[in-house]
C-alpha positions as CSV (number, residue, x, y, z in Angstrom):
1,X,27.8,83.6,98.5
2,X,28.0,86.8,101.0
3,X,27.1,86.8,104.3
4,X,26.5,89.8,106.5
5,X,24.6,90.1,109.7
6,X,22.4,92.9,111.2
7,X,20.6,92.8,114.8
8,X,20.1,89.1,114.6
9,X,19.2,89.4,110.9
10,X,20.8,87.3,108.3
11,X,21.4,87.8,104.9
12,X,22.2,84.6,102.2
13,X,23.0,85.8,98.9
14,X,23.4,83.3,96.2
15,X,22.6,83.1,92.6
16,X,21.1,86.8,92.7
17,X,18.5,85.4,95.7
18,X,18.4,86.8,98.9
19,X,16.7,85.1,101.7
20,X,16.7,87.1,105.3
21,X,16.6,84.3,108.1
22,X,15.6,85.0,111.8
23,X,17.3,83.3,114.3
24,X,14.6,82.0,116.8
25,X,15.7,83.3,120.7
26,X,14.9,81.4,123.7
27,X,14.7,82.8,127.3
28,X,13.9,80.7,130.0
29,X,11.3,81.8,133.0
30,X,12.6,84.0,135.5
31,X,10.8,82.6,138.2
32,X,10.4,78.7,136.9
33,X,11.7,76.4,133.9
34,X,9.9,77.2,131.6
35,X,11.3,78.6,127.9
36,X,10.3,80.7,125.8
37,X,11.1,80.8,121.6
38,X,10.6,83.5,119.9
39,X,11.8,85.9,117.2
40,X,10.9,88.9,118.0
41,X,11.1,90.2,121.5
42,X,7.7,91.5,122.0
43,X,6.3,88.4,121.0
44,X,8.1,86.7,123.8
45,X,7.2,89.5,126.5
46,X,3.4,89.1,125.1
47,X,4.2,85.5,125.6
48,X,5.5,85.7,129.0
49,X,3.1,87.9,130.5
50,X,0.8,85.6,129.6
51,X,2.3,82.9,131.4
52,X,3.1,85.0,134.2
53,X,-0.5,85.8,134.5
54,X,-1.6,82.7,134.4
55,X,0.9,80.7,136.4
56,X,3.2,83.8,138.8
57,X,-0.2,85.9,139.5
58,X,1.0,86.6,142.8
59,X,4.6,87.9,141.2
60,X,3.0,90.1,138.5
61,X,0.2,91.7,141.0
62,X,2.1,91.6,143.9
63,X,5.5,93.6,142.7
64,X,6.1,96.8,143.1
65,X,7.8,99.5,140.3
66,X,11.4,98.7,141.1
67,X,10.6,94.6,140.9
68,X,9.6,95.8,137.3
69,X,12.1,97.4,136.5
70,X,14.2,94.6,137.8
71,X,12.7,92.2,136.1
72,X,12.8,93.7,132.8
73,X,16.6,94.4,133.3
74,X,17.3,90.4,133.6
75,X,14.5,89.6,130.5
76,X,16.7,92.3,128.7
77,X,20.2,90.6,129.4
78,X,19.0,87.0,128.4
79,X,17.0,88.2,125.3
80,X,20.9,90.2,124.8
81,X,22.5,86.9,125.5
82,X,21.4,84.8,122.6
């Protein structure tokens, strides 16, 4: 069996099969405990803005350009850190 591994891709060959596996990511909450699983990362910001809206209005109204930017630098390093 070969194994090689691409951008959090996985591939299993065995017996002339191949079967890609996605490891699932987690990221917790910025501003509370909440986590977040997801595959894909655009999933989990689709996810978390959702959450965001409905539970950190006052966060994601209320911040200005550079608090974006800010917050998507630490969402980057976390989704990076898994």
């Amino acid at each position: 069996m070969k194994r090689r591994g691409l951008n959090g891709w996985q591939s299993l060959i065995s017996d002339g099969e191949k079967c890609n596996m996605i490891s699932m990511k987690q990221v917790q909450c910025l501003d509370c405990e909440k986590i977040f699983e997801n595959e894909v990362e655009m999933n989990m910001l689709l996810d978390m803005q959702k959450h965001y809206l409905a539970d950190h209005n006052e966060i994601i109204t209320g911040v200005d350009e550079a608090g974006k930017v800010a917050w998507m630098i630490e969402f980057t390093k976390r989704w990076n850190a898994n």
